[in-house]
N, CA, C and O atoms as a Tripos MOL2 file, in Angstrom:
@<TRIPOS>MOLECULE
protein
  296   295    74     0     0
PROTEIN
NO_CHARGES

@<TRIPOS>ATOM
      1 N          19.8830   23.8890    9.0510 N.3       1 UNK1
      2 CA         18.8240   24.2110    8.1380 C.3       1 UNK1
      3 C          18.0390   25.4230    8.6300 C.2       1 UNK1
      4 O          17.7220   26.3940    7.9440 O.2       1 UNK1
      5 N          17.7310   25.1880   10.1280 N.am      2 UNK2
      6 CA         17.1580   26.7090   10.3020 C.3       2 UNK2
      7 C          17.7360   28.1060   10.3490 C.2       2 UNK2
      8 O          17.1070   29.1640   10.3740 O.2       2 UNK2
      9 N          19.0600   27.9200   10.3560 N.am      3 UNK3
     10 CA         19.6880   29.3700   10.5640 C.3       3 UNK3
     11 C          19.9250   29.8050    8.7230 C.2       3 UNK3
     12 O          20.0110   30.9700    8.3360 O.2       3 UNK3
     13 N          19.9940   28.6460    7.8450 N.am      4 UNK4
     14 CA         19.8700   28.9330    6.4580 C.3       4 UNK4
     15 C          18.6880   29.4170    6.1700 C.2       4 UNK4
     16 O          18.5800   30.0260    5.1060 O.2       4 UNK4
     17 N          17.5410   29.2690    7.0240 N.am      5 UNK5
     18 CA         15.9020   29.3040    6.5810 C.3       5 UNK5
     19 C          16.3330   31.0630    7.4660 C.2       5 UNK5
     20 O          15.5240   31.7630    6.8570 O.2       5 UNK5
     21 N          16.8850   31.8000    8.1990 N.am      6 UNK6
     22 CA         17.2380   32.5770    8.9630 C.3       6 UNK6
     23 C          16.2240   32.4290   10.1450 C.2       6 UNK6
     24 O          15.6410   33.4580   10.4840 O.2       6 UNK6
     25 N          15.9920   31.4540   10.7060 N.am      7 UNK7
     26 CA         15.6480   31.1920   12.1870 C.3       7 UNK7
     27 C          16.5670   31.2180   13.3710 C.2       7 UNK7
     28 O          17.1590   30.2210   13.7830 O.2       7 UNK7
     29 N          16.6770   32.7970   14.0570 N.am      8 UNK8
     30 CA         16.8620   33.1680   15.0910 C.3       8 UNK8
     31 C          16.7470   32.3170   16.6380 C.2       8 UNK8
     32 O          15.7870   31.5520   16.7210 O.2       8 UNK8
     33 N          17.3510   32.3790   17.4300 N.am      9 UNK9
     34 CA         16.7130   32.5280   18.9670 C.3       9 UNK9
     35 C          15.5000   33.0200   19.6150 C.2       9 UNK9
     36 O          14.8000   32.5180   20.4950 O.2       9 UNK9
     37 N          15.3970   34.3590   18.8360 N.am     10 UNK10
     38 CA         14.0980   35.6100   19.0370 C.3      10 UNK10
     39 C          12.9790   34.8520   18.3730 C.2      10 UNK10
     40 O          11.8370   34.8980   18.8300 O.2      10 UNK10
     41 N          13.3390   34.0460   17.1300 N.am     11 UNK11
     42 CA         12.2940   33.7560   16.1660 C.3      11 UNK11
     43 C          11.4440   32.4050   16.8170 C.2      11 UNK11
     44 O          10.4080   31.8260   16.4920 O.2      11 UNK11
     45 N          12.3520   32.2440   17.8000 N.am     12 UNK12
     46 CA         11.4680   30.6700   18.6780 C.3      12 UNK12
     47 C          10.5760   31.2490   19.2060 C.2      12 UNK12
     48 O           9.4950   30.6660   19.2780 O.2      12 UNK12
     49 N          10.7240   32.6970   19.8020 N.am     13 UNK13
     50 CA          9.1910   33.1760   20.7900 C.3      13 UNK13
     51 C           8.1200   33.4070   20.0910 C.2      13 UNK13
     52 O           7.0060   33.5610   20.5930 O.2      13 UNK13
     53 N           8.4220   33.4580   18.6460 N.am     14 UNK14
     54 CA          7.3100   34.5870   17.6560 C.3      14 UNK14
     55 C           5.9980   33.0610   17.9470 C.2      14 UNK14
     56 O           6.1010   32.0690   18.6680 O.2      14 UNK14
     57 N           4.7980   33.5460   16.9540 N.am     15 UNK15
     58 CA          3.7730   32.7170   16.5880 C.3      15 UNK15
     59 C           4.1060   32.2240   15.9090 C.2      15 UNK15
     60 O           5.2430   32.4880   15.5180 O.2      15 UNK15
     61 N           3.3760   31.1940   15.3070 N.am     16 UNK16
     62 CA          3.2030   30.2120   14.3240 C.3      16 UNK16
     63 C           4.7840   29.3680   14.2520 C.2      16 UNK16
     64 O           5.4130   28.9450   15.2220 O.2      16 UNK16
     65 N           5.1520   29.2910   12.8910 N.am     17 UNK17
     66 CA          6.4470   28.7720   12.9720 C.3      17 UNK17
     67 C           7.5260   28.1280   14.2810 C.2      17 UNK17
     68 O           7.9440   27.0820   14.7760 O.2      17 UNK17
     69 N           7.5920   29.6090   14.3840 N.am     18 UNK18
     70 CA          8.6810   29.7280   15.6310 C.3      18 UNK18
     71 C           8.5220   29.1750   16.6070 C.2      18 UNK18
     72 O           9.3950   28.5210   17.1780 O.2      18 UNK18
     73 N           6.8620   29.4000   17.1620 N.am     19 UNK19
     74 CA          6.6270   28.4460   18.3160 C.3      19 UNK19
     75 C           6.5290   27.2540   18.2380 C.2      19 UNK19
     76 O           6.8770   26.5320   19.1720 O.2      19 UNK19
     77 N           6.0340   26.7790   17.1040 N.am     20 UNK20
     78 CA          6.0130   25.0060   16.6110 C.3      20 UNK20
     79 C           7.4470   24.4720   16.8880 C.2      20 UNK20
     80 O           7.8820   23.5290   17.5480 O.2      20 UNK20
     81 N           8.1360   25.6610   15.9540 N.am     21 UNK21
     82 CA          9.5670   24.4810   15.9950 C.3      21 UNK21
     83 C          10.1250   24.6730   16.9060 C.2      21 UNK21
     84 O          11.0440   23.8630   17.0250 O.2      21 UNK21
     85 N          10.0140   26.0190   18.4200 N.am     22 UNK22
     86 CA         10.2950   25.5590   19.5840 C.3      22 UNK22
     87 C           9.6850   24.3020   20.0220 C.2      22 UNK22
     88 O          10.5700   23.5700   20.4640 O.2      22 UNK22
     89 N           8.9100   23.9380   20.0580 N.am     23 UNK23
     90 CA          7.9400   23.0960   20.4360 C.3      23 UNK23
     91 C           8.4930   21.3620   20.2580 C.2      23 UNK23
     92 O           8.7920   20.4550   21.0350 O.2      23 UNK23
     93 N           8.4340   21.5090   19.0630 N.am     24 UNK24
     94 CA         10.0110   20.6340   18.0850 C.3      24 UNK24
     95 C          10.8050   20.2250   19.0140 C.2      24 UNK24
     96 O          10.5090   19.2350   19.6840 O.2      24 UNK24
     97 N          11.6560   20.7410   19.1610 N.am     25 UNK25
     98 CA         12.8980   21.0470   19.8640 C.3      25 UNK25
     99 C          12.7770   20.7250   21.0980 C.2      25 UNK25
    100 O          13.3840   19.6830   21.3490 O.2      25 UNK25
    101 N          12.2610   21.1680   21.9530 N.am     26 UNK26
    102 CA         11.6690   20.8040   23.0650 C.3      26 UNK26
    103 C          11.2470   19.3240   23.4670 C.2      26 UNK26
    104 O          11.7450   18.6600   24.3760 O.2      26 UNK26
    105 N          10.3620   18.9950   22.7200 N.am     27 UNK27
    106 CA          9.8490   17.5350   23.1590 C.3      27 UNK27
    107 C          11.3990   16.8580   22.3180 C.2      27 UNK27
    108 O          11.8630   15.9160   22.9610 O.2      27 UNK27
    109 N          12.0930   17.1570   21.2130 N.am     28 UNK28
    110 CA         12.7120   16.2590   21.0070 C.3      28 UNK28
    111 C          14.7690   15.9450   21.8610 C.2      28 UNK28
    112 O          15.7410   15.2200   21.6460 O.2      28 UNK28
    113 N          14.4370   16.8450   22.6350 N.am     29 UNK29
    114 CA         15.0020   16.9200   23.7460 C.3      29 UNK29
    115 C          14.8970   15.9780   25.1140 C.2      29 UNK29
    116 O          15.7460   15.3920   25.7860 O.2      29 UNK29
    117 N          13.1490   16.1380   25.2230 N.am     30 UNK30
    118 CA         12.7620   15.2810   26.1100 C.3      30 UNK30
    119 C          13.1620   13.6320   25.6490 C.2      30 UNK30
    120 O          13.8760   12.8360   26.2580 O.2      30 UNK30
    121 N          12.5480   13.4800   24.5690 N.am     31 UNK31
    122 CA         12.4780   12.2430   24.0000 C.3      31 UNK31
    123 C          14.2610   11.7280   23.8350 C.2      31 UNK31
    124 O          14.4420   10.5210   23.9990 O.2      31 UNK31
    125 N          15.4090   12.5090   23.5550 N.am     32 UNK32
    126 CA         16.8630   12.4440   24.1190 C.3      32 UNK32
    127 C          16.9990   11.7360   25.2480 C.2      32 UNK32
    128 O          17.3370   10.5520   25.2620 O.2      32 UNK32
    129 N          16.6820   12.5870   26.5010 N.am     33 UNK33
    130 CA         16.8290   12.3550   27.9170 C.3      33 UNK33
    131 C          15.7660   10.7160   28.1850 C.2      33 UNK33
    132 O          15.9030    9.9320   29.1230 O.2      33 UNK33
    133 N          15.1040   10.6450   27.4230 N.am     34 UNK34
    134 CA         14.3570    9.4450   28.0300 C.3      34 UNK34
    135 C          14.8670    8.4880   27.2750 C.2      34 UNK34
    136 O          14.7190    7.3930   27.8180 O.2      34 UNK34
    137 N          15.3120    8.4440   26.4290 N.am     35 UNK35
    138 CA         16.2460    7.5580   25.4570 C.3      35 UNK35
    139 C          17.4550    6.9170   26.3690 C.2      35 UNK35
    140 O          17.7190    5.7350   26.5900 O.2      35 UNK35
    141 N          18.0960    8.1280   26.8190 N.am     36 UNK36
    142 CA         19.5670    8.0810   27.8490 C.3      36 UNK36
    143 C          19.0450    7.6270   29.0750 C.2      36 UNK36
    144 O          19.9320    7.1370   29.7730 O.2      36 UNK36
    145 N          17.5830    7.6080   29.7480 N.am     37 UNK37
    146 CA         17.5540    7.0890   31.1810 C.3      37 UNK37
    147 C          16.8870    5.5110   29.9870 C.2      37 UNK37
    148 O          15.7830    6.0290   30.1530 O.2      37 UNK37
    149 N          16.8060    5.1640   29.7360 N.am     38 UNK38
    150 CA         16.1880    3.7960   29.2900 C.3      38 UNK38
    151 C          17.6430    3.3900   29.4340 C.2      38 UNK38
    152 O          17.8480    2.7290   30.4530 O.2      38 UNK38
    153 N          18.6440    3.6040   28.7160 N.am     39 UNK39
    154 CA         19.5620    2.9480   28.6190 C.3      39 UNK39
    155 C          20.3310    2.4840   30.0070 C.2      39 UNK39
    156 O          20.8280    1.4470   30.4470 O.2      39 UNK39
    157 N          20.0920    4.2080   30.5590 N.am     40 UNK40
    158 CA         20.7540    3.6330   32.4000 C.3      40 UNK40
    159 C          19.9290    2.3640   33.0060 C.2      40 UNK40
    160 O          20.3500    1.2970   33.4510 O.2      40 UNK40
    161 N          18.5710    2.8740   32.8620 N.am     41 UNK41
    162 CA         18.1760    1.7600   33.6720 C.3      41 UNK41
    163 C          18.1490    0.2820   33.1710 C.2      41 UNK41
    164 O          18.4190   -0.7320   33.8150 O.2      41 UNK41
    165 N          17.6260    0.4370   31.4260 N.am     42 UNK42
    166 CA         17.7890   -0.9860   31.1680 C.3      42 UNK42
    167 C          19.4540   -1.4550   31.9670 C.2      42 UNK42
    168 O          19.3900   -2.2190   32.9300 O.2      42 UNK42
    169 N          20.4460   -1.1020   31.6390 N.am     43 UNK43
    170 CA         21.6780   -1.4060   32.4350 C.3      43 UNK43
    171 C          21.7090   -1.9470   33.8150 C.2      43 UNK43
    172 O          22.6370   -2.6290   34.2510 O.2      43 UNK43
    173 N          20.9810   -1.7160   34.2720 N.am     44 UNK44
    174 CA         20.6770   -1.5890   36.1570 C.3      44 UNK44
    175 C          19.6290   -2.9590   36.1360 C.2      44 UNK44
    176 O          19.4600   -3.7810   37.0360 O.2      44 UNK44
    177 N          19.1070   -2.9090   35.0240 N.am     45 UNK45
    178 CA         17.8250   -4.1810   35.5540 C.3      45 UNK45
    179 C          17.0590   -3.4480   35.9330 C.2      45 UNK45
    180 O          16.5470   -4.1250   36.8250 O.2      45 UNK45
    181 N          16.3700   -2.1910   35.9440 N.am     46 UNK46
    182 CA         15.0510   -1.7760   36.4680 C.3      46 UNK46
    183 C          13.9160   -2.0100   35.5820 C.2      46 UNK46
    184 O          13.6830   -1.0170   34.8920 O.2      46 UNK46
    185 N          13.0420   -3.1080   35.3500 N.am     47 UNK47
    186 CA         12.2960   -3.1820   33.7900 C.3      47 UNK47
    187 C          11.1060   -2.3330   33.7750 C.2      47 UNK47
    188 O          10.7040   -1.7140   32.7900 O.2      47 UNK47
    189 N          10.4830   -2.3490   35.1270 N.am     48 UNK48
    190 CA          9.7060   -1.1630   34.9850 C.3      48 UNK48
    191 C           9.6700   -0.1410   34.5200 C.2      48 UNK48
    192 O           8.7580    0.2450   33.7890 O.2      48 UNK48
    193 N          11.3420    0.9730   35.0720 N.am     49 UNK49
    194 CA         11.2770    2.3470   34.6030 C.3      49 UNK49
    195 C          11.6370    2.3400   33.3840 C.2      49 UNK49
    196 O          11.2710    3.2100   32.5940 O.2      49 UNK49
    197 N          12.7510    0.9130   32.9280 N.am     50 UNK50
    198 CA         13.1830    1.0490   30.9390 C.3      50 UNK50
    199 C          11.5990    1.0200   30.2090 C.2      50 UNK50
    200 O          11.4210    1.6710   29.1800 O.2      50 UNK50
    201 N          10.3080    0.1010   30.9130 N.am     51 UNK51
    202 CA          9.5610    0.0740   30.0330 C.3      51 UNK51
    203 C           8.7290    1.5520   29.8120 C.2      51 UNK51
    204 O           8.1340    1.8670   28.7820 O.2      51 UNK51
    205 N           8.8410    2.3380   30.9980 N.am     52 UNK52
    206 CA          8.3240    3.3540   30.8100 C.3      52 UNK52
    207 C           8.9610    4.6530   30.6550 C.2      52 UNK52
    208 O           8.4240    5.7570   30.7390 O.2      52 UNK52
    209 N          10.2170    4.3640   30.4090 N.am     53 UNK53
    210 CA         11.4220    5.4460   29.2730 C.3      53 UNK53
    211 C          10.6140    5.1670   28.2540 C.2      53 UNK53
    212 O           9.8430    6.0310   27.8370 O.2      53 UNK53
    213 N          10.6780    3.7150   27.6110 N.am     54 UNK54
    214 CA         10.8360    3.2720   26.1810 C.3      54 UNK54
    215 C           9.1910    3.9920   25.6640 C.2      54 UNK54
    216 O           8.8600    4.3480   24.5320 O.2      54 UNK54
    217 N           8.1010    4.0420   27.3950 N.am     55 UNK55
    218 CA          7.0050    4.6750   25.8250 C.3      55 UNK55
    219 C           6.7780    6.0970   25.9880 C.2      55 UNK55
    220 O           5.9110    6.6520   25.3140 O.2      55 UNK55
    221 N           7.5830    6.8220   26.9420 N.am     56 UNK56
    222 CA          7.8220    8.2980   26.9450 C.3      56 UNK56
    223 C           8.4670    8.1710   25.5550 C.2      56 UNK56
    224 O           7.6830    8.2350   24.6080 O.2      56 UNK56
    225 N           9.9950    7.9720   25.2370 N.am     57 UNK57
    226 CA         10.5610    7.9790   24.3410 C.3      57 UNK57
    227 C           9.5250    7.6920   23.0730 C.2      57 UNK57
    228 O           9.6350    8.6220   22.2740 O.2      57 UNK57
    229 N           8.7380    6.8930   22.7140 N.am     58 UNK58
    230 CA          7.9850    6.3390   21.8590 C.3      58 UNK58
    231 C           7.0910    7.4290   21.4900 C.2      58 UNK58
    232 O           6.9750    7.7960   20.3210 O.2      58 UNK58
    233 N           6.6210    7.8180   22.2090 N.am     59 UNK59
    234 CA          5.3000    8.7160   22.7930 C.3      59 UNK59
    235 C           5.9290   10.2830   21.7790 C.2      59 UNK59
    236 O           5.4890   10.7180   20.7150 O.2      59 UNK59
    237 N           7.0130   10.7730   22.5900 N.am     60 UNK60
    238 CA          7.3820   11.9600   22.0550 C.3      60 UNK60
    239 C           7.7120   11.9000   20.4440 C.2      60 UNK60
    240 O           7.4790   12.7860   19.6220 O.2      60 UNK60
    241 N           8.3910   10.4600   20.1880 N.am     61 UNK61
    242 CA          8.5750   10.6010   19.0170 C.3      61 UNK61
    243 C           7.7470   11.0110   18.3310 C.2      61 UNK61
    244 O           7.9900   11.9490   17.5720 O.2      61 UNK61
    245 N           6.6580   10.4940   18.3890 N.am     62 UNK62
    246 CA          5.4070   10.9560   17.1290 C.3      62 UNK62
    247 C           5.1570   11.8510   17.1320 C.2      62 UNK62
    248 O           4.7180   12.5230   16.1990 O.2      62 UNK62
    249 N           5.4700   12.2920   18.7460 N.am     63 UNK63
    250 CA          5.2570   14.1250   18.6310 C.3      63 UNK63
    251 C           5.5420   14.9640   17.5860 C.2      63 UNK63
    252 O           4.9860   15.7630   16.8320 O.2      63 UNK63
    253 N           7.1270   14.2590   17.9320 N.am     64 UNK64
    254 CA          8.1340   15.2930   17.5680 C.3      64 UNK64
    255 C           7.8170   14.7340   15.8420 C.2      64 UNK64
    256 O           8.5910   15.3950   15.1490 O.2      64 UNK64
    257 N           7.4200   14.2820   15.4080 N.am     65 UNK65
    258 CA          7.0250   13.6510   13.7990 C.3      65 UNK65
    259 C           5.7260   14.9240   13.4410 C.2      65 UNK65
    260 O           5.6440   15.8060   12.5860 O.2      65 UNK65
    261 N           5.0320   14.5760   14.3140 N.am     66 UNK66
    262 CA          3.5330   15.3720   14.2690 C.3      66 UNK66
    263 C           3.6710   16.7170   13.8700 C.2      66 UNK66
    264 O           3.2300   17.2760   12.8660 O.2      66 UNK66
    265 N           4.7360   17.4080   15.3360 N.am     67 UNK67
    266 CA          5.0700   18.9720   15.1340 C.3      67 UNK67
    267 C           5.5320   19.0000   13.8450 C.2      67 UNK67
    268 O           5.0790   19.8480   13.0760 O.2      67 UNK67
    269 N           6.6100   17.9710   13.3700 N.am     68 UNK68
    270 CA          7.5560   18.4250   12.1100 C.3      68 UNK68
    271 C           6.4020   18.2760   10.7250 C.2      68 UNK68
    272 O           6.8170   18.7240    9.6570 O.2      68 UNK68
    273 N           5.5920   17.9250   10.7360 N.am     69 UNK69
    274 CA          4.0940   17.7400    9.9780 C.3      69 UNK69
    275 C           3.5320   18.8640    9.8310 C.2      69 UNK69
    276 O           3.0410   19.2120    8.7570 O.2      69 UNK69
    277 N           3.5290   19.7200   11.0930 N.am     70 UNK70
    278 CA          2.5690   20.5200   11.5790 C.3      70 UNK70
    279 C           3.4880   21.9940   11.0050 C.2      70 UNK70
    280 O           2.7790   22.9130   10.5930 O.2      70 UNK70
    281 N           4.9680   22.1990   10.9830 N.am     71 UNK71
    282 CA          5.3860   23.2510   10.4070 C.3      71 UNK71
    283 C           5.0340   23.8580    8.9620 C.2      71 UNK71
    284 O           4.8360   23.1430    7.9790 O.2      71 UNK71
    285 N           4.9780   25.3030    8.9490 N.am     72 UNK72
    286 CA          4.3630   25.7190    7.3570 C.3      72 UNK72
    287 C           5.5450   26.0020    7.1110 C.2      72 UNK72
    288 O           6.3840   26.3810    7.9290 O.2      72 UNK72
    289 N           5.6940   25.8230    5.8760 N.am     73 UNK73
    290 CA          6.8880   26.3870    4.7650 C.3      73 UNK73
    291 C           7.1760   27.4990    4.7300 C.2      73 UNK73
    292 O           6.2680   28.2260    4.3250 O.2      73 UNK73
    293 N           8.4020   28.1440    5.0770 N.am     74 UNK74
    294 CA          8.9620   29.4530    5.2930 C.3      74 UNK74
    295 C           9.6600   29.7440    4.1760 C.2      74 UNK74
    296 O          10.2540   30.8190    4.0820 O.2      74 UNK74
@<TRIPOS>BOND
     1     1     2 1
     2     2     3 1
     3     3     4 2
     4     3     5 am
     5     5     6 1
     6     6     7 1
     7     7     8 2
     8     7     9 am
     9     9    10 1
    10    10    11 1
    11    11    12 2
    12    11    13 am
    13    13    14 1
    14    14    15 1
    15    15    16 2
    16    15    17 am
    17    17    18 1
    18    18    19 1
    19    19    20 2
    20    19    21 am
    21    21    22 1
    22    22    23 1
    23    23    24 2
    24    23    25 am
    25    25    26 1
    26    26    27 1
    27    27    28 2
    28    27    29 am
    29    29    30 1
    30    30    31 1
    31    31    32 2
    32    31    33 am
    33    33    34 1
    34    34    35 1
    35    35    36 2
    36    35    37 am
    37    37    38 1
    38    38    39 1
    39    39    40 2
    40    39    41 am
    41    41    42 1
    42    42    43 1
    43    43    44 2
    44    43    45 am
    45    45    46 1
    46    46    47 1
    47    47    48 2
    48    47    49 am
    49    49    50 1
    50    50    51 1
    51    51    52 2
    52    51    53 am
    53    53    54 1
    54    54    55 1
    55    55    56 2
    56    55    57 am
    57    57    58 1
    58    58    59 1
    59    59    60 2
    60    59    61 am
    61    61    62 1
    62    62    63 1
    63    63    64 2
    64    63    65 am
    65    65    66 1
    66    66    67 1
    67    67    68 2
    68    67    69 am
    69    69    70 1
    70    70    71 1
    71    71    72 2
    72    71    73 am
    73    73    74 1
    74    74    75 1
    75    75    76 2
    76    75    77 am
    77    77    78 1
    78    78    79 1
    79    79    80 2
    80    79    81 am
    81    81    82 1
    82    82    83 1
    83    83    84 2
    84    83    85 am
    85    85    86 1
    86    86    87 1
    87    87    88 2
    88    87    89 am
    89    89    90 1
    90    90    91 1
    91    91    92 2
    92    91    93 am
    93    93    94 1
    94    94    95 1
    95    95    96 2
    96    95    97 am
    97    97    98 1
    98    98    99 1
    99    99   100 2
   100    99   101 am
   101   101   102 1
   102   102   103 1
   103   103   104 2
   104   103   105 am
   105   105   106 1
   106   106   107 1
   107   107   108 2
   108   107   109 am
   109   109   110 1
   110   110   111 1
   111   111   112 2
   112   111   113 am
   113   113   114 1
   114   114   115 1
   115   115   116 2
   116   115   117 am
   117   117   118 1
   118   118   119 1
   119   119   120 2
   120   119   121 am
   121   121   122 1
   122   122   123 1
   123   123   124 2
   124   123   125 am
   125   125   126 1
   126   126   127 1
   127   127   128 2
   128   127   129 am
   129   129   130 1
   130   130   131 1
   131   131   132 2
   132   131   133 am
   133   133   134 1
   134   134   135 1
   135   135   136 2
   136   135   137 am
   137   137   138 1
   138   138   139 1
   139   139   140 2
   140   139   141 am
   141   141   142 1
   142   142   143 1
   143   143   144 2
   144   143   145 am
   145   145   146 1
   146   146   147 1
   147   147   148 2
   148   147   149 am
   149   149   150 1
   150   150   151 1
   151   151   152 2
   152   151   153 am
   153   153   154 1
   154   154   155 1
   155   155   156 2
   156   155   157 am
   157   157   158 1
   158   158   159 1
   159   159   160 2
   160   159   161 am
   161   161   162 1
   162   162   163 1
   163   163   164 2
   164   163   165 am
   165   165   166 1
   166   166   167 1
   167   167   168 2
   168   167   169 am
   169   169   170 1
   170   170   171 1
   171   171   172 2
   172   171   173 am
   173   173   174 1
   174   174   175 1
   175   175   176 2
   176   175   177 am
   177   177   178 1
   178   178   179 1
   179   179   180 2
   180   179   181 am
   181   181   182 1
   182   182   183 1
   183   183   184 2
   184   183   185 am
   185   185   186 1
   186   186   187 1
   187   187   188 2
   188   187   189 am
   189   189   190 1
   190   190   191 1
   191   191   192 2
   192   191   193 am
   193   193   194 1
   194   194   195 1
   195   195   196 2
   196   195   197 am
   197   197   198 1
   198   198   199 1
   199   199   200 2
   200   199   201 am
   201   201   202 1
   202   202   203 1
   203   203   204 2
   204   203   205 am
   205   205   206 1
   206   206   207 1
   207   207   208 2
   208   207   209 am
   209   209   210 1
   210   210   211 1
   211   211   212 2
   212   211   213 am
   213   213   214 1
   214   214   215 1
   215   215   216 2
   216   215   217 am
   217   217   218 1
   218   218   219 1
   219   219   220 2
   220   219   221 am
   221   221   222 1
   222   222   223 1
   223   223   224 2
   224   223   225 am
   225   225   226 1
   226   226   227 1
   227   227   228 2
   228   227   229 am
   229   229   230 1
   230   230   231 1
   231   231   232 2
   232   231   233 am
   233   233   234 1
   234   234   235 1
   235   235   236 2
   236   235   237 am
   237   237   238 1
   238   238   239 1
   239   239   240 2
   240   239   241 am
   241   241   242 1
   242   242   243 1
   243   243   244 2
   244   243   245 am
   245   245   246 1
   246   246   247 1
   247   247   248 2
   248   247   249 am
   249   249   250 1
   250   250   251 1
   251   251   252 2
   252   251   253 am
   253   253   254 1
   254   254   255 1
   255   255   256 2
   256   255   257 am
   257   257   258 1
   258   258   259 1
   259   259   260 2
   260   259   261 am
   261   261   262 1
   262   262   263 1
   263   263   264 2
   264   263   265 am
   265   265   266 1
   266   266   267 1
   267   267   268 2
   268   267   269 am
   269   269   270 1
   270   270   271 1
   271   271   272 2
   272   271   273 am
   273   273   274 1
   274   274   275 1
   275   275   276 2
   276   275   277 am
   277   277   278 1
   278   278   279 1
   279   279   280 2
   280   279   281 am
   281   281   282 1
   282   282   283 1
   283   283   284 2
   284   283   285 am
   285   285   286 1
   286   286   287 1
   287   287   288 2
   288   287   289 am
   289   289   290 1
   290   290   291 1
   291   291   292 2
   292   291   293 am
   293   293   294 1
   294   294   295 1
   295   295   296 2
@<TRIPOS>SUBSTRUCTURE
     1 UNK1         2 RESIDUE 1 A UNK
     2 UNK2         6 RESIDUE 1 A UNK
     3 UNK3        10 RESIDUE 1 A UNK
     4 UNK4        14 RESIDUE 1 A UNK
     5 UNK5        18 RESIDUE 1 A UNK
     6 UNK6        22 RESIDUE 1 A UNK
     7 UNK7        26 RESIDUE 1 A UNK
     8 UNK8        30 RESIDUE 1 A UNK
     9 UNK9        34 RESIDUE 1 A UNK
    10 UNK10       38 RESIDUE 1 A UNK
    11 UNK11       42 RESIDUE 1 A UNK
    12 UNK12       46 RESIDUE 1 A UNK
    13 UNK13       50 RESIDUE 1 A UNK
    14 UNK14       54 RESIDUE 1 A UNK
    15 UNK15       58 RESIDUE 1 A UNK
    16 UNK16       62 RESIDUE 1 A UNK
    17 UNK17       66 RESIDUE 1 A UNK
    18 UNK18       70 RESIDUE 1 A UNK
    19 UNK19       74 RESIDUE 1 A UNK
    20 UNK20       78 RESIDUE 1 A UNK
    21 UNK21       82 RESIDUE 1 A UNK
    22 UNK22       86 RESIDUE 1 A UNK
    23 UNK23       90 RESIDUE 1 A UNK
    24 UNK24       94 RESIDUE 1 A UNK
    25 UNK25       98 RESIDUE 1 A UNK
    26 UNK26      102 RESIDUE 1 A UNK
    27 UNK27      106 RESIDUE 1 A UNK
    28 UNK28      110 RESIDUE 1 A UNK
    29 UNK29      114 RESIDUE 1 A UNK
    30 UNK30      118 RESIDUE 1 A UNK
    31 UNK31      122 RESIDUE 1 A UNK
    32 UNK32      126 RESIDUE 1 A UNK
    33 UNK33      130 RESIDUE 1 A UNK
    34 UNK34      134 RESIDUE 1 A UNK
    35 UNK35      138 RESIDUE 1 A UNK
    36 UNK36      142 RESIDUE 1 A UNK
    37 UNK37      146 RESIDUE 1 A UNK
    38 UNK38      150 RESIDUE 1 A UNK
    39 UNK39      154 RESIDUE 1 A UNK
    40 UNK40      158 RESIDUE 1 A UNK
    41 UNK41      162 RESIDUE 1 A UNK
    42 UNK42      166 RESIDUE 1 A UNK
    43 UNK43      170 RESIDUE 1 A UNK
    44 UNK44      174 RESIDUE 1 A UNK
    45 UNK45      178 RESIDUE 1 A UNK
    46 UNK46      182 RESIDUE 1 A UNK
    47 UNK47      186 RESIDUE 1 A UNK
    48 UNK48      190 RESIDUE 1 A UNK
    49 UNK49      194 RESIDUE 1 A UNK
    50 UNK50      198 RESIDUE 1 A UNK
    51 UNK51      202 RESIDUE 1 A UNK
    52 UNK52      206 RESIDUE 1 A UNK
    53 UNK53      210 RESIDUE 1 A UNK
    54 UNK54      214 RESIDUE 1 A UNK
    55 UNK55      218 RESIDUE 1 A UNK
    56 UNK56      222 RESIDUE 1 A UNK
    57 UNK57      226 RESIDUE 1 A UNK
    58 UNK58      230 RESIDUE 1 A UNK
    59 UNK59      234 RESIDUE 1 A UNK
    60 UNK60      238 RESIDUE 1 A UNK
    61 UNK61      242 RESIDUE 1 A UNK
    62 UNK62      246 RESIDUE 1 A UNK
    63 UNK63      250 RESIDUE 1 A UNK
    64 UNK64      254 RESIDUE 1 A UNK
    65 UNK65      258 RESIDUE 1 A UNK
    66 UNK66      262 RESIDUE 1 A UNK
    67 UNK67      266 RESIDUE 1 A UNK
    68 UNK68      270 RESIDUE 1 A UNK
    69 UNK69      274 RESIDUE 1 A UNK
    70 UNK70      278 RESIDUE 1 A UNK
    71 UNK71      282 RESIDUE 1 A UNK
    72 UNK72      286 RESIDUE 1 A UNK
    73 UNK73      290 RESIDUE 1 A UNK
    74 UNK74      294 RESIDUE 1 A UNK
């Protein structure tokens, strides 16, 4: 969708937009990786670190909801 909207690589550094939906992207990356260590550790029995994947993971989501809120129409 963004390269149809013509969103670049270059266009992630610009203001507004670009930096949001880097921004996007970014936390929803993070929120990936904490998804994938919940799963290692729930696996392992560590309940501590799954419980505190699960509210990183939780946490970013809304982020990543918020930012996608927060983009203006191009």
């Amino acid at each position: 969708m963004a390269r149809h909207r013509g969103v670049t690589w270059a266009f992630l550094a610009e203001p507004g937009y670009g930096r949001t939906l880097a921004a996007e992207l970014a936390l929803f990356a993070v929120v990936m990786l904490a998804s994938a260590g919940h799963g290692t550790a729930r696996s392992k029995g560590r309940t501590e670190l799954t419980r505190a994947r699960t509210v990183v993971a939780l946490a970013g989501s809304l982020g990543v909801v918020l930012l996608a809120t927060a983009l203006p129409a191009i």
